[in-house]
N, C-alpha and C positions, 0 to 999 in steps of 0.2 A: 504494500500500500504506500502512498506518496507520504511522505515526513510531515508526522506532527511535532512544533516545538513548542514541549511544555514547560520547559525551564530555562535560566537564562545559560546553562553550563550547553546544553542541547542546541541553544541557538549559534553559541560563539562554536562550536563543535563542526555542526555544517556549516557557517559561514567560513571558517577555514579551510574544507574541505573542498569549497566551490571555487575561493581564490587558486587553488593547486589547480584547477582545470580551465578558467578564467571563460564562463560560458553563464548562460540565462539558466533557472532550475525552476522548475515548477516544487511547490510544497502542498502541502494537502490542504490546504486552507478556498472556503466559498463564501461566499454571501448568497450565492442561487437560491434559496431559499426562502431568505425575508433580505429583502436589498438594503444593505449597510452592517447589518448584523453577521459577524464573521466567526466561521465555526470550522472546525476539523471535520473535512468531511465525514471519513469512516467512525468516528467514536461519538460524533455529535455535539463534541463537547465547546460550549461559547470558547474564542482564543482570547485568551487575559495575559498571555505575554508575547509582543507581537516587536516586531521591528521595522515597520513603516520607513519611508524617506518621507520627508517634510513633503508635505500636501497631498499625501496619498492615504486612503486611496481617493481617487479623484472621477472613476468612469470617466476618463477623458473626451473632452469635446465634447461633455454633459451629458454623453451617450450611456443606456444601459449595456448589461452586457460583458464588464468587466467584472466576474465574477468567479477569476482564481487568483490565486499569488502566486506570483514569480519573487525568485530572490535577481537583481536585475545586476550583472556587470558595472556597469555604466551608473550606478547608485550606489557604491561601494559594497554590494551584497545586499545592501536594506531591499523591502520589498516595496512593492508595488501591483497595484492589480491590473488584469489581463485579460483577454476574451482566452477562455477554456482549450479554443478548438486551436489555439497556434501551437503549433511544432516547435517545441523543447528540449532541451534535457530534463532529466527529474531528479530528485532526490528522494531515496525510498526507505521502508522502515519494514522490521520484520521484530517477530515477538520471540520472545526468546524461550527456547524450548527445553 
């Protein structure tokens, strides 16, 4: 499943890991659901520790529709939100067995 960060050790952890590859990452986070209210997709759970770049998220050009996160190169890794359907890399998460 696509990476939920629930803590801040979890956040600086892939944002390292993204610098080593210097590429866009989808994370598991939407708002598709109720627009502005930002959840992990798979566990449902509200995101209360989030790492935004100033003025995001924004649906740009006041448009709907941006309703994933990206952690974004070009924003020093902070996120920003995205329309779903664009072509990525990810960051993913498995449970531990």
């Amino acid at each position: 499943m696509l990476a939920e960060v629930r803590t801040t050790m979890q956040r600086s952890c892939i944002k390292t890991v993204a610098k080593t590859y210097q590429k866009n990452y989808w994370l598991g986070g939407t708002d598709i659901v109720t627009e502005g209210i930002w959840i992990w997709i798979n566990s449902k759970v509200v995101i209360t520790i989030n790492d935004w770049y100033p003025g995001q998220p924004d649906n740009f050009g006041n448009t709907t529709g941006e309703d994933c996160i990206l952690m974004m190169k070009d924003y020093q890794y902070k996120w920003n939100d995205g329309h779903c359907d664009t072509e990525l890399s990810y960051i993913c998460e498995k449970q531990l067995e």
